[in-house]
Wavefront OBJ file of the C-alpha trace (Angstrom):
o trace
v 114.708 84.791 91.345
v 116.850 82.372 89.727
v 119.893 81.277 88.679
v 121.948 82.258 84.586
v 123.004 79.293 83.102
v 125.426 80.842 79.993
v 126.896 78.765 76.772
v 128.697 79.727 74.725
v 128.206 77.971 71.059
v 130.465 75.312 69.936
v 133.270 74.066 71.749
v 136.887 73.677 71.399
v 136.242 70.387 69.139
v 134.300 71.987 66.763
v 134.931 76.039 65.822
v 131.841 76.443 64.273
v 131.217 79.054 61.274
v 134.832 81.162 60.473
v 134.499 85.419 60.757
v 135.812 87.586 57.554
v 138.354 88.920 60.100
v 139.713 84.955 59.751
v 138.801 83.899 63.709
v 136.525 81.187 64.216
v 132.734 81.070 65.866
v 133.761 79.574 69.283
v 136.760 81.539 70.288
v 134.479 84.495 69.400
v 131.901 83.287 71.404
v 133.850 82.350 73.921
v 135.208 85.745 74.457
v 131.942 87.430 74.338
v 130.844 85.264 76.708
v 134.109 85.868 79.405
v 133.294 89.396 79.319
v 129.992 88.971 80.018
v 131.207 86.945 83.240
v 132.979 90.444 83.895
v 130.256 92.117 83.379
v 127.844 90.116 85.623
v 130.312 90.064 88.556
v 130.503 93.521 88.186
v 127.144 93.884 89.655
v 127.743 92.151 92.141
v 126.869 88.136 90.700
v 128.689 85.390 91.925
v 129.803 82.685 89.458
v 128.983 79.383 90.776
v 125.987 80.830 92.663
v 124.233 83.279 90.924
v 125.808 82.063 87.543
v 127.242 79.074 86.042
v 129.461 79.021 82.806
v 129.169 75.765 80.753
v 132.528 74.435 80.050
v 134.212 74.739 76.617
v 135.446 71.349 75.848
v 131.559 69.862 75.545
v 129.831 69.707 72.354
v 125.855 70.275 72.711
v 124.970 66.998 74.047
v 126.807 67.030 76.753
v 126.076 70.835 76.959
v 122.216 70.393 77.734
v 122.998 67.280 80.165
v 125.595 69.401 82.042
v 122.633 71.932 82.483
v 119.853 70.109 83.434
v 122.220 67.911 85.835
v 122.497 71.424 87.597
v 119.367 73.464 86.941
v 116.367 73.767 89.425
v 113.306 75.498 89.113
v 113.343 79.230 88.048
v 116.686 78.872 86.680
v 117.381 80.317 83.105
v 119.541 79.210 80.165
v 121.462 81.124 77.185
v 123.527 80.166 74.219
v 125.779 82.672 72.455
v 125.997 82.220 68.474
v 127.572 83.812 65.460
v 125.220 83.723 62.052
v 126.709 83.447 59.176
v 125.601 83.730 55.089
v 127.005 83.332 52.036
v 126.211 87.137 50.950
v 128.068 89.719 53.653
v 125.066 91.885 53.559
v 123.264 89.976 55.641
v 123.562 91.620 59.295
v 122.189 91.777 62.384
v 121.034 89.770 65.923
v 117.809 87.434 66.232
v 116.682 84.967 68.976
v 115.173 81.374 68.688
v 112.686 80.223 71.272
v 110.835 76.558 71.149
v 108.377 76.915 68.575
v 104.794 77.193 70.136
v 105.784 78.671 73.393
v 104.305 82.100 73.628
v 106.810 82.910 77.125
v 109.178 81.574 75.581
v 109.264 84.129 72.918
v 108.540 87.047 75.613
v 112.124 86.152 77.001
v 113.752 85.440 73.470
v 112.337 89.202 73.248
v 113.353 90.481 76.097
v 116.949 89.268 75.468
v 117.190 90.425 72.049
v 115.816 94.197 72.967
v 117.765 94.397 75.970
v 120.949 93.509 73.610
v 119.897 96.045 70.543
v 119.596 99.292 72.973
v 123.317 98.311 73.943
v 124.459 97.947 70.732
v 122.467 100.315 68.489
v 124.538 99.529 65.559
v 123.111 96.141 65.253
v 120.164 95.123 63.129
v 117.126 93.998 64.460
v 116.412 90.399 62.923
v 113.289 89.829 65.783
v 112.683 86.907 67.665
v 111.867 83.927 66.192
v 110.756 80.038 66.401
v 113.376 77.339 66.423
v 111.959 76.066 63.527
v 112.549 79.112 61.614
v 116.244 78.860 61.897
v 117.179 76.112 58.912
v 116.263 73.002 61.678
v 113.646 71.051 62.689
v 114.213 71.897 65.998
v 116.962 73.720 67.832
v 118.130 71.087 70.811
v 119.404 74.165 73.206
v 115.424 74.858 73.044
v 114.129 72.155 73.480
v 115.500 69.848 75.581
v 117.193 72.035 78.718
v 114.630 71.023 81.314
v 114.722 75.167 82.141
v 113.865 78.516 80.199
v 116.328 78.616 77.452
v 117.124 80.836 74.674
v 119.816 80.858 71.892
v 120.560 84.516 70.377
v 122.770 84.550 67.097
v 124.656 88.050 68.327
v 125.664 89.251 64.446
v 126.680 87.829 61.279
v 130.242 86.588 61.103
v 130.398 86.877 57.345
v 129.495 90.879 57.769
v 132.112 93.253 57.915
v 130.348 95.860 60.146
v 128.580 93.820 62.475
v 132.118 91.657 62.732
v 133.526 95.314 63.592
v 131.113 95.755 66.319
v 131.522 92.997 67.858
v 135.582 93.294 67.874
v 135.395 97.275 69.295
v 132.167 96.973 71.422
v 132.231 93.739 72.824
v 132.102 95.152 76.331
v 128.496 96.959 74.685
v 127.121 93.282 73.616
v 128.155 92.157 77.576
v 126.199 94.855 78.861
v 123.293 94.673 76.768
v 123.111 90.695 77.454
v 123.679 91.089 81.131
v 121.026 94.193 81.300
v 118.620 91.627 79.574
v 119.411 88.564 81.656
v 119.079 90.045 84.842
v 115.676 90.998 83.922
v 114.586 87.883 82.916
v 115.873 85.762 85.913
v 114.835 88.658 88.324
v 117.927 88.619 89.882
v 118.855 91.466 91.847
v 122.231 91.679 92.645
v 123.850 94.814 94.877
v 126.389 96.284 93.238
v 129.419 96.215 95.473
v 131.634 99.639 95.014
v 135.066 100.424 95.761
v 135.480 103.928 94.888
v 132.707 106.186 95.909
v 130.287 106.973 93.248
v 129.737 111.091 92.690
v 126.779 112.479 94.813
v 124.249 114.256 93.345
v 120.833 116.607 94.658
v 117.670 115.258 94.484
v 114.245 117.897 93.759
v 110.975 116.559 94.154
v 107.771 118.554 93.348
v 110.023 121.962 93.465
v 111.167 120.903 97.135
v 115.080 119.995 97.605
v 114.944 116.633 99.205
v 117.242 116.581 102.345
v 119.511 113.381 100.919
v 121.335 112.715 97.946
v 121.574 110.550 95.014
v 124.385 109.151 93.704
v 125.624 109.110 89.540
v 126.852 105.433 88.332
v 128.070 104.999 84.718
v 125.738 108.312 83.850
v 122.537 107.360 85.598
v 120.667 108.817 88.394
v 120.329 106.541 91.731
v 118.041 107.894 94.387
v 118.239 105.880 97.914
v 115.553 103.393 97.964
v 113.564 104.438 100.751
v 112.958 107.278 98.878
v 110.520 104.751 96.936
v 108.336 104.168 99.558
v 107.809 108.191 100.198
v 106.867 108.294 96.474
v 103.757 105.905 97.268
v 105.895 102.912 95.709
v 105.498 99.414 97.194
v 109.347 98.062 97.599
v 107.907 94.733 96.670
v 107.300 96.329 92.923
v 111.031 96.842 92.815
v 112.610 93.377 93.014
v 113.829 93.313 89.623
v 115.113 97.227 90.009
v 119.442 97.500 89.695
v 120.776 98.286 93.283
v 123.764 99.765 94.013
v 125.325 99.908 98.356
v 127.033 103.173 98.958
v 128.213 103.822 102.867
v 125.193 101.527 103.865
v 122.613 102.836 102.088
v 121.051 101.123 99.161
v 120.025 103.000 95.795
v 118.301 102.488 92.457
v 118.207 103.213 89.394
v 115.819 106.573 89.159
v 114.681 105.766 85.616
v 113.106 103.052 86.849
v 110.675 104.598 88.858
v 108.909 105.708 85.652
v 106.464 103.066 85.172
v 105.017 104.496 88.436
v 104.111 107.625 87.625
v 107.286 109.705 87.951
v 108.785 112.149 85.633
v 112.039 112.732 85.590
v 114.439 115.407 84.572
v 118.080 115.592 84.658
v 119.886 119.577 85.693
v 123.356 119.456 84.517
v 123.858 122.894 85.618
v 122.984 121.945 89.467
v 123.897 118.398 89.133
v 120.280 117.713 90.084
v 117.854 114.838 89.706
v 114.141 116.490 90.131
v 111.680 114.204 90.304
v 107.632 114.748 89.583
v 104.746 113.271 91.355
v 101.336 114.009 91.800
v 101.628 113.127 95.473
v 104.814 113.513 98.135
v 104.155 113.488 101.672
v 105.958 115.087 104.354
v 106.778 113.461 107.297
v 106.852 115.420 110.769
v 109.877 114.184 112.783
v 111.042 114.234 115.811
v 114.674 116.062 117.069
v 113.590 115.735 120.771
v 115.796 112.113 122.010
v 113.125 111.954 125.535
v 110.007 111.933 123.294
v 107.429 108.998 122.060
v 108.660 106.811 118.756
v 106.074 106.229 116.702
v 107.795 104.134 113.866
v 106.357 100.228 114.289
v 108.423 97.221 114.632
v 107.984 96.100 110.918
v 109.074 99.971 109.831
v 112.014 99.186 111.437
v 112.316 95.898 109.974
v 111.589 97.214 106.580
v 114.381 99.984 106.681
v 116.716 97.289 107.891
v 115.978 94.806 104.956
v 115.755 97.731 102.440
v 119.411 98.926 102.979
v 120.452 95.150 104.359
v 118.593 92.352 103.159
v 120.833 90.081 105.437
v 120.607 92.477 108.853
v 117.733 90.341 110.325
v 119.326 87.300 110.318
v 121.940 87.962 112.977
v 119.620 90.087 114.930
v 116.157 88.794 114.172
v 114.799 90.518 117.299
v 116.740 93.850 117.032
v 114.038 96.895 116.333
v 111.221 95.067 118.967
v 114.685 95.465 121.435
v 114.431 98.745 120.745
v 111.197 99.678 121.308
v 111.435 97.737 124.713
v 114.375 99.259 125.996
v 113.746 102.405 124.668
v 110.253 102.365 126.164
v 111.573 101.962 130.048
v 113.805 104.904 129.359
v 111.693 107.169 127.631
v 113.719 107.725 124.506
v 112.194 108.038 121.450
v 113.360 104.660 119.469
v 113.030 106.296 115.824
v 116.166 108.077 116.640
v 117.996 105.581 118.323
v 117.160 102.947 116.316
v 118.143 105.673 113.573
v 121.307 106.102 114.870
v 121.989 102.293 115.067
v 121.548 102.325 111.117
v 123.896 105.252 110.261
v 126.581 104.142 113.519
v 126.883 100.446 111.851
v 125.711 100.973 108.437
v 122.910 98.828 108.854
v 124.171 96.077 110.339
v 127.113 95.906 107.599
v 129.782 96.906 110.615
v 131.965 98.532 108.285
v 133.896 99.870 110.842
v 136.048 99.066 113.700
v 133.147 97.471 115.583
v 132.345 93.858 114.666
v 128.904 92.310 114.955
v 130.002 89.938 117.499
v 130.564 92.818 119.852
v 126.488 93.715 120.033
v 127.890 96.951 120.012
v 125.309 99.272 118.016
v 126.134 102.613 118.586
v 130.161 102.704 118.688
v 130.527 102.883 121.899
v 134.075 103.554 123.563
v 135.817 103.500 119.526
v 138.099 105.901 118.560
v 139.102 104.674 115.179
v 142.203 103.588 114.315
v 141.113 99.875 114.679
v 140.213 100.180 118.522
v 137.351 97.873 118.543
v 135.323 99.490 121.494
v 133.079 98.200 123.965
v 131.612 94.370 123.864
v 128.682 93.423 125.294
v 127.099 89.692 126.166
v 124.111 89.704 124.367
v 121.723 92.367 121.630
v 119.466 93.097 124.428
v 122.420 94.482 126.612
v 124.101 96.044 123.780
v 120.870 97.697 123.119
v 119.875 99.000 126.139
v 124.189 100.734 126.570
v 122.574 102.474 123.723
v 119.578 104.230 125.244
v 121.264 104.518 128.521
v 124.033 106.566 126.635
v 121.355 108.738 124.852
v 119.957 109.316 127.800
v 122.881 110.064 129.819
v 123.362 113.086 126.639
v 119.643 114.176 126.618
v 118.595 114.106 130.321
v 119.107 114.247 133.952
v 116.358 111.731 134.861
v 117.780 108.386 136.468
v 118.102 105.233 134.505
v 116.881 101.940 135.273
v 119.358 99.843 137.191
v 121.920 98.156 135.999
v 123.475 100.722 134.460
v 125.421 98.568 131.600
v 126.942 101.650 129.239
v 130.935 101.397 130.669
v 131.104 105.457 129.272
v 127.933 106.947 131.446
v 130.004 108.408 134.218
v 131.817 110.350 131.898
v 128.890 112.474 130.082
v 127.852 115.895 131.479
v 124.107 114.745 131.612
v 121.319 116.966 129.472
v 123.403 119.074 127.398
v 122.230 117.334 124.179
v 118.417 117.108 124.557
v 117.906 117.506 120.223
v 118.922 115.156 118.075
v 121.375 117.710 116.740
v 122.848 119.011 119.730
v 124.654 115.404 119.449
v 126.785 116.377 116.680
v 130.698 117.461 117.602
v 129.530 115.730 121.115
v 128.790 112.025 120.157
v 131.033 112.066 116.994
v 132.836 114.905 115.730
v 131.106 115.415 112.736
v 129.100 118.833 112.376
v 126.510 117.444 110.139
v 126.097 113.902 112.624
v 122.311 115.020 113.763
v 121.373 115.825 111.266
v 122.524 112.502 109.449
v 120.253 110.806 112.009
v 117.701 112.868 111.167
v 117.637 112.064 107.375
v 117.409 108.509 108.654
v 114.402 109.098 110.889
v 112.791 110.430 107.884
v 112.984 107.863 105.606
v 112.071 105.633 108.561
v 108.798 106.993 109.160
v 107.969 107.430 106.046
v 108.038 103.876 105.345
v 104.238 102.731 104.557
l 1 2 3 4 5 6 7 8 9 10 11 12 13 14 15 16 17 18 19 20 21 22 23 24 25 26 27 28 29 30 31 32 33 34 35 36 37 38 39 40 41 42 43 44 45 46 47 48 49 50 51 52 53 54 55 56 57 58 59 60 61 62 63 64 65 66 67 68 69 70 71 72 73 74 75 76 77 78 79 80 81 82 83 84 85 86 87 88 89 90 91 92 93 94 95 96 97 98 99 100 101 102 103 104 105 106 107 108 109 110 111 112 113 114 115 116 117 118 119 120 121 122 123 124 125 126 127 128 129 130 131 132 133 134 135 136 137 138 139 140 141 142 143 144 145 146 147 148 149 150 151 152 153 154 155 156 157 158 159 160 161 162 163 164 165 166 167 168 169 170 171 172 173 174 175 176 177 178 179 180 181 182 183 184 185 186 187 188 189 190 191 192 193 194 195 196 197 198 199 200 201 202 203 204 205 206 207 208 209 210 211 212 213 214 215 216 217 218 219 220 221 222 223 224 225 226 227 228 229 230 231 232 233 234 235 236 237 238 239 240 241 242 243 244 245 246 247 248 249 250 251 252 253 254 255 256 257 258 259 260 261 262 263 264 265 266 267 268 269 270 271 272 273 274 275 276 277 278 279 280 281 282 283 284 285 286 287 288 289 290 291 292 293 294 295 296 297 298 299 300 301 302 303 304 305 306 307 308 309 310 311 312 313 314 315 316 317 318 319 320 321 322 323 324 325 326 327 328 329 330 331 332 333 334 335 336 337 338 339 340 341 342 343 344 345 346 347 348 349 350 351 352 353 354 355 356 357 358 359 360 361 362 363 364 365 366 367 368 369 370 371 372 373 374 375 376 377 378 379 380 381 382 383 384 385 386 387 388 389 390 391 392 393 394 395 396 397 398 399 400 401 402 403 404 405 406 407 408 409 410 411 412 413 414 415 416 417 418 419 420 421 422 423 424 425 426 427 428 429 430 431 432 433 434 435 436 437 438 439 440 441 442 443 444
């Protein structure tokens, strides 16, 4: 994955080519190319790390220097122009590459498409070789040590595609970022603020037990979902993600190239998804049982909702095997409930990470922060003794380390779902676990 490098053409010392509407090249670039900034953060890009914006007071000189002084390998580069002609019937958006570089004109492609299906008014003028464009050679092409394209958006001199530009700029931002982000493979997660609608999912005529999620009219299905559909996550680096109360979705559109149909039930509000192949997972609701989920399943549903949850707690699901083991819980659904208690090691709640606190135990919102513990290993194992204390009547190992067992009536929650108005007061709290054991196990 790399980094966007974005330009936008001319500078502040030179206006470039002058619009019918009477505004100049730059400034028109220049806005274009702020909203795109908006755009990019939007899913979730950091400028300065995940983007850089060239500043607007260099001419192109000191615009390719500026780059390459910053670039590093796998890094990408765009410039944002406005054509112009002499006749105002020439319209439309086209791409220049480095003449004789066949990638090079795969991402001059890419760009260009990805900017067309966002602005379907616009005229396709293809992608073409930087000497095709009136010059000898196009600098921006040539000599920024990284990838670089430079797309002419519309003509300037055209009243319609001028029009588009002024009422759909926001359309051209999308379409550029949609196309960037697939070149540089970054994969940003979308950080939300306001909870996106839910929505049912059907597979193969059978209503899956989770839901999706509708963002700006598309279908997101959670991600482990993908590996039930026979879908190696590793296929999906480049796939839009979107976090939603700790769980991670994407785009269900792009599961396509993998053999899945799609269809859309306004009626139901339904996603229903086709495969040749879905298998069912048998779970367990019985907490003194044998996990069978492996250490790298529970790694794998970690990264796949957290890519930054092993890095605190690099030895977290082999702790849970191992404690779970000596107390004969079953560690898919404690290490289940660890995901849905802390969001997958986002603590978005009262508890913080510092606490090794993985189950909530002793919060009772408002802020009250709950029980601390010294180290993972003992936070873990306050966890099984807890579950244990709930689901049987059996001893547990000495020390006992959970400060709340001496208040639970032991064994009167030996299912999964007998936990619910017990452990939390949520009716549907079981069987939240549950859904998480299942796309656990299901992990290939």
């Amino acid at each position: 994955m790399g980094r966007i490098f974005i330009s936008a053409g001319h500078f502040t010392g030179d206006s470039g080519a002058p619009s019918v509407l009477g505004t100049k090249e730059a400034d028109e670039m220049i806005q274009t190319r702020d909203v795109l900034i908006q755009e990019l953060e939007s899913r979730g890009l950091r400028q300065g790390q995940d983007f850089f914006s060239v500043p607007d007071t260099i001419n192109l000189r000191p615009t390719i220097d500026w780059i390459n002084a910053r670039s590093r390998s796998g890094d990408i580069a765009v410039e944002l122009h406005g054509n112009s002609a002499d006749a105002s019937v020439a319209r439309g958006a086209e791409s220049y590459y480095a003449d004789g570089n066949d990638q090079r004109k795969a991402d001059a492609k890419k760009l260009l498409n990805a900017l067309l299906a966002a602005v379907p008014g616009l005229e396709n003028r293809g992608a073409k070789p930087d000497n095709a464009s009136g010059h000898s050679r196009l600098g921006f092409c040539r000599d920024v040590d990284i990838p670089s394209v430079l797309i002419e958006l519309c003509f300037l001199s055209s009243p319609d595609d001028m029009d588009l530009l002024t009422n759909q700029r926001d359309k051209f931002a999308k379409g550029l970022a949609n196309g960037l982000l697939e070149w540089s493979h970054l994969n940003p997660i979308i950080p939300i603020s306001t909870p996106f609608p839910a929505i049912d999912i059907e597979i193969n005529g059978q209503r899956y037990e989770e839901q999706g999620i509708i963002v700006n009219d598309n279908s997101f299905i959670p991600i482990d979902l993908a590996t039930r559909l026979g879908i190696n996550l590793a296929e999906l680096n480049s796939v839009r993600r979107v976090n939603q109360n700790g769980i991670v979705f994407i785009k269900a559109v792009d599961l396509q190239p993998f053999n899945i149909s799609l269809k859309w039930d306004s009626a139901t509000r339904t996603i229903i998804l086709g495969t040749p192949t879905f298998p069912r997972a048998i779970i367990s609701e019985r907490i003194i049982s044998i996990g069978s989920a492996t250490e790298n399943q529970l790694k794998s549903l970690l990264q796949a909702n957290n890519p930054n949850a092993l890095s605190q707690f690099p030895d977290l699901p082999r702790l849970y095997i191992e404690e779970s083991a000596l107390e004969g819980v079953n560690h898919n659904i404690a290490f289940s409930q660890m995901c849905l208690e802390t969001g997958y090691l986002n603590f978005t709640g009262d508890v913080e990470p510092s606490q090794n606190n993985f189950c909530g135990l002793g919060t009772i919102g408002g802020g009250v922060r709950g029980a601390s513990f010294p180290d993972a290993r003992t936070g873990v194992k306050a966890h099984i003794q807890h579950l244990k204390a709930y689901a049987s009547e059996d001893p547990v190992l000495p020390p006992i380390v959970d400060p709340r067992f001496g208040l639970i009536k032991r064994g009167i929650a030996a299912l999964v779902t007998d936990l619910s108005e017990l452990w939390a007061t949520d009716k549907n709290y079981g069987n939240k676990i549950l859904a998480v054991q299942r796309r656990l196990i299901e992990i290939v």
